[in-house]
GUTOR-81048 format. One record per residue (C-alpha): residue number from 1; residue in one letter; y, x, z. Coordinates in nm, 4 decimals, decimal comma, m for minus. Each point is the difference from the previous one (the first is absolute). Example, Ala and Ser with C-alpha at 12.3 -4.5 7.8 and 13.67 -1.06 7.14 Angstrom:
2
R  resi  resn         v         u         w
R     1     A   m0,4500    1,2300    0,7800
R     2     S    0,3440    0,1370   m0,0660
This chain:
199
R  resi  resn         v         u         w
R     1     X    0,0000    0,0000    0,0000
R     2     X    0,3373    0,1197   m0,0483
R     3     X    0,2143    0,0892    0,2756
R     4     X    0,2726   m0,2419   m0,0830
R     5     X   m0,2577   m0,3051   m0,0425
R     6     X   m0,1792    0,1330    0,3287
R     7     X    0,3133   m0,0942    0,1888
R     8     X    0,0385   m0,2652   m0,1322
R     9     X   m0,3694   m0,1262    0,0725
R    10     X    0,0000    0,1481    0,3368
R    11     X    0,1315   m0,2970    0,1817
R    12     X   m0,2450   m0,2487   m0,1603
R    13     X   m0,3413    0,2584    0,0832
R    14     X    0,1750   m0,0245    0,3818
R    15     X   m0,0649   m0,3470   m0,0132
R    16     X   m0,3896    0,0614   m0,0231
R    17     X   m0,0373    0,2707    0,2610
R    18     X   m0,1339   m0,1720    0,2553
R    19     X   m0,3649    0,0923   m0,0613
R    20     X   m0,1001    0,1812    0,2887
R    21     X    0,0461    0,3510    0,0010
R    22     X   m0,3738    0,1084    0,0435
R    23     X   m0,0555   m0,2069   m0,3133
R    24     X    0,3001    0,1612   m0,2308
R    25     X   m0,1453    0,2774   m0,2317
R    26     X    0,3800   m0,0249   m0,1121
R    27     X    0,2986   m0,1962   m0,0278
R    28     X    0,3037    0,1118   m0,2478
R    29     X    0,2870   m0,1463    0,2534
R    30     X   m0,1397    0,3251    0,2188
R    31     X   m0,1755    0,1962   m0,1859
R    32     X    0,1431    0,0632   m0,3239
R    33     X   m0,0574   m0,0465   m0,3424
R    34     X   m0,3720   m0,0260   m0,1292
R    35     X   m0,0409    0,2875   m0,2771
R    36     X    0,0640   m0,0783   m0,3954
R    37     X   m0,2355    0,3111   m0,0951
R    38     X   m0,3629   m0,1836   m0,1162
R    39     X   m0,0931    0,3945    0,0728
R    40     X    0,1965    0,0462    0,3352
R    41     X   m0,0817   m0,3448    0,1737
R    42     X    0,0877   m0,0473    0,3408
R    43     X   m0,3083    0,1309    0,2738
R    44     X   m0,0306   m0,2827    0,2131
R    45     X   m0,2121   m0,0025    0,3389
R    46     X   m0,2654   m0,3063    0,0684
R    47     X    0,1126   m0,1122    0,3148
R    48     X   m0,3066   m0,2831    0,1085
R    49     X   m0,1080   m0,2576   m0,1041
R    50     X    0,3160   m0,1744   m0,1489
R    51     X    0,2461    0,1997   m0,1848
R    52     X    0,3108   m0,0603   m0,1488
R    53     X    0,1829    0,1287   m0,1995
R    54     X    0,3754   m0,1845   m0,0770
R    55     X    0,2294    0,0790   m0,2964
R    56     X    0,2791   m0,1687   m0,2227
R    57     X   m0,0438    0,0682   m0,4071
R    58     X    0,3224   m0,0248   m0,2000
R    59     X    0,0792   m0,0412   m0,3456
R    60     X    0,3770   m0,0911   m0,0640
R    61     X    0,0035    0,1956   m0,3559
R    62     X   m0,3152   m0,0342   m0,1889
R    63     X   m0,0927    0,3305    0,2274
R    64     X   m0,3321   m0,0683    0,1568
R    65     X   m0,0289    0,0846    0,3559
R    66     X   m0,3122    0,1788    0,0531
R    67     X   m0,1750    0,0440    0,3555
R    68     X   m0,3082    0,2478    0,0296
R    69     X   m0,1923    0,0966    0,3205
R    70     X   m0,3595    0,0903    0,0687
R    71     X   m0,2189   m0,0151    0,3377
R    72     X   m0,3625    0,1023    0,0835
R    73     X   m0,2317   m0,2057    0,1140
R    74     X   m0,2313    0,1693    0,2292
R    75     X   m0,3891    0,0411   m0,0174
R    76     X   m0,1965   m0,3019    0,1970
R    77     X    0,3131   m0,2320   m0,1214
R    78     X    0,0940   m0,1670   m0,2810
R    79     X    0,3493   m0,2141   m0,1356
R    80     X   m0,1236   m0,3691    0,0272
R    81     X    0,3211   m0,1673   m0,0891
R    82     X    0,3577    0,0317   m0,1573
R    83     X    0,1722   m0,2756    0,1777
R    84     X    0,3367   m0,0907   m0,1620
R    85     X    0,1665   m0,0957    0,3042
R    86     X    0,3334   m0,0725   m0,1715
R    87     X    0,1312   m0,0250   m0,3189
R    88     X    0,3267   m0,1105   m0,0335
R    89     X    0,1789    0,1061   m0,3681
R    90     X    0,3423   m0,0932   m0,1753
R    91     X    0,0027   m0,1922   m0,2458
R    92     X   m0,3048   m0,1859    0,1650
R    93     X   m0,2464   m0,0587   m0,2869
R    94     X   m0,0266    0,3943   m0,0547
R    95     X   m0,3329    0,1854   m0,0110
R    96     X   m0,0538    0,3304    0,2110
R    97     X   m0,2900    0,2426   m0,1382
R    98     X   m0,2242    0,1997    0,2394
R    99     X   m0,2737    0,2280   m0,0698
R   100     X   m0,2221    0,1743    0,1306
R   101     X   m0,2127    0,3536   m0,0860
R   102     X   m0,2098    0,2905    0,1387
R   103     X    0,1110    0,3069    0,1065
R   104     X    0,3258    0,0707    0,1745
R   105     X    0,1927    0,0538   m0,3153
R   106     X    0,0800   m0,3365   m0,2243
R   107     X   m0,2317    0,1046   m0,3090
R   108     X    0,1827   m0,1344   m0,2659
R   109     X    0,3953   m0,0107   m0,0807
R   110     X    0,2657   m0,3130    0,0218
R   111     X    0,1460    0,1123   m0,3697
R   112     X   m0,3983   m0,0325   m0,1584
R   113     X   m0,1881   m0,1611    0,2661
R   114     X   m0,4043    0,0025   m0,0555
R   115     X   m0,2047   m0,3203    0,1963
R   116     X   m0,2845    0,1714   m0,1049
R   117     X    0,1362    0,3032    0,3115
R   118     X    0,0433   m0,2598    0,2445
R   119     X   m0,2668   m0,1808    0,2540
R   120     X    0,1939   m0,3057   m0,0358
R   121     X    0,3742   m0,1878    0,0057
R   122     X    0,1833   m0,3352   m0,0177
R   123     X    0,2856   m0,1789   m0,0413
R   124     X    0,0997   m0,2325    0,3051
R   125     X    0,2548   m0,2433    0,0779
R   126     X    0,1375   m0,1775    0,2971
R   127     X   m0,3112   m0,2339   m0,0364
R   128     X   m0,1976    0,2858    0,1063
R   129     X    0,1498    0,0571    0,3148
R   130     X   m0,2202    0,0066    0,2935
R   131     X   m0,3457    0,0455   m0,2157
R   132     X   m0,2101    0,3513   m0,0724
R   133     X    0,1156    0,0825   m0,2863
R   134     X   m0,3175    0,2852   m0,0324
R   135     X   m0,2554   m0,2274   m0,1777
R   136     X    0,3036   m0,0631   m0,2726
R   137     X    0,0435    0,3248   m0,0018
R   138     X   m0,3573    0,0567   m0,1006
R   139     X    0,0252   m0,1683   m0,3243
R   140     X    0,2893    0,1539   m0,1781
R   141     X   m0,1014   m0,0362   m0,3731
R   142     X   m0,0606    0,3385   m0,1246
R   143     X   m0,0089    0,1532    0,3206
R   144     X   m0,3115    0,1568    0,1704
R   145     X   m0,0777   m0,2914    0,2479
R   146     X   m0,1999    0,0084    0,3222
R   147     X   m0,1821   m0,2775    0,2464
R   148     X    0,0355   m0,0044    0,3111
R   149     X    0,1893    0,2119    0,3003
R   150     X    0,0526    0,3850   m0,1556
R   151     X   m0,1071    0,2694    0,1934
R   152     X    0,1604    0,3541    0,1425
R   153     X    0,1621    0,2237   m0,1942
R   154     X    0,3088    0,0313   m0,1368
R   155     X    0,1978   m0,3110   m0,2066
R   156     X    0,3855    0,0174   m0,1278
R   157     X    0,2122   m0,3478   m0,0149
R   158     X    0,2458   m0,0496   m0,2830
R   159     X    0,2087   m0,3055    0,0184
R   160     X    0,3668   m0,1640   m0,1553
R   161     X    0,1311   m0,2865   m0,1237
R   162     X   m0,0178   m0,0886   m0,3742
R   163     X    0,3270   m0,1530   m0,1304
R   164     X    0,3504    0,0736    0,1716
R   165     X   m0,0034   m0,1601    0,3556
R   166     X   m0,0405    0,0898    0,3574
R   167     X   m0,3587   m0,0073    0,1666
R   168     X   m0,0522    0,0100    0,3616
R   169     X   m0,3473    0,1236    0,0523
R   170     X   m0,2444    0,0272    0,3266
R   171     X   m0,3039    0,1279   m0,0558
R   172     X   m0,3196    0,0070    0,2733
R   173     X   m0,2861    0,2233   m0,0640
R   174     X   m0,3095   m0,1142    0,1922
R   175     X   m0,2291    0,2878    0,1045
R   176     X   m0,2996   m0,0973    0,1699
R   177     X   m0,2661    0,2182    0,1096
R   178     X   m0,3177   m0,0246   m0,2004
R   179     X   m0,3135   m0,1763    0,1835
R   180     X   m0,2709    0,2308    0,1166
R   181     X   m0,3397   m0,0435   m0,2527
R   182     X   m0,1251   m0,0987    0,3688
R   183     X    0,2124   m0,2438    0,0953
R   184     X   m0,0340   m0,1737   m0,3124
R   185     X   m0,3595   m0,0085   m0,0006
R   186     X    0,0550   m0,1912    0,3453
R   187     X    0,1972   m0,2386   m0,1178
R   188     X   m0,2555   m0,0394   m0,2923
R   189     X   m0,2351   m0,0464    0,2465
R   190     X    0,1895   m0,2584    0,2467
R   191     X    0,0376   m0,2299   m0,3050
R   192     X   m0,3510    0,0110   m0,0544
R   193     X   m0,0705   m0,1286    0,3527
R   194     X    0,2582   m0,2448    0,0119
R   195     X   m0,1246   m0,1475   m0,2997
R   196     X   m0,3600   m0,0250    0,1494
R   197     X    0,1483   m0,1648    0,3296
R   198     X    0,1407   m0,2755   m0,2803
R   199     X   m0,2897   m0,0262   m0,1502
């Protein structure tokens, strides 16, 4: 983002910092500008379970406004959701795009971009506020796809609006830790016996 536009936006990201701050991986009222380098994104830190990361895109000139930031999920966990907490954008029936990739460098770049690079992306609106955006995600035409939760390693984010407006973003990035083989055999095996009580 542009430093004039990022003071501009910093009021309106204030308004969405009340996450708590265990849960921020990073807010741009505080922290600064997410990075505009698809080769330099911004290291973020997993900080639990929920994770959020809150940001303002802004495109007053035809200039996209292009946020990039990568985080590591760690072995025995896995991302289960991308909850779009908020979405709020100016003039309200724009689109934001998000996607998603391996690695902790964006694989392919804004000017040329490749689906074929990336696990996944999307377009949401302010209908999609409030839902996991993730399984959407997953079925980007063109785009690699997955099912299901993804596990560790390394994934970059790359996200901005798509016509000139102002979008409000809060993202939450589920990580849950990843059942033990055991423990799902028992619960394998507790259906099994409730069943037989039933029958």
């Amino acid at each position: 983002m542009k430093y004039l536009t990022y003071l501009a936006a910093l009021s309106c990201t204030c308004v969405f910092a009340s996450s708590a701050a265990a849960d921020l991986m990073w807010n741009e009222a505080f922290d600064g500008d997410l990075s505009e380098d698809y080769l330099n994104p911004t290291q973020l830190e997993i900080k639990g379970v929920n994770n959020h990361v809150i940001f303002t895109t802004i495109d007053l000139q035809g200039d996209p406004d292009r946020e990039y930031f990568t985080f590591t999920i760690a072995e025995g966990y896995e991302l289960s959701s991308v909850i779009l907490d908020v979405f709020d954008t100016t003039p309200e029936f724009n689109l934001g795009f998000i996607a998603i990739a391996s690695g902790s460098q964006f694989p392919t770049p804004p000017s040329a971009p490749d689906p074929g690079a990336m696990l996944g992306y999307a377009l949401v609106g302010t209908t999609d506020a409030g839902n996991d955006i993730l399984p959407l995600m997953a079925e980007g035409a063109g785009s690699q796809g997955f099912v299901g939760p993804l596990g560790a390693g390394d994934y970059s984010i790359w996200a901005q609006e798509t016509s000139i407006a102002v979008d409000q973003w809060d993202l939450n990035f589920v990580v849950t830790e990843v059942p033990a083989p055991g423990a799902l055999a028992l619960v394998g095996l507790g259906g099994m016996i409730l069943r037989r009580r039933r029958g």
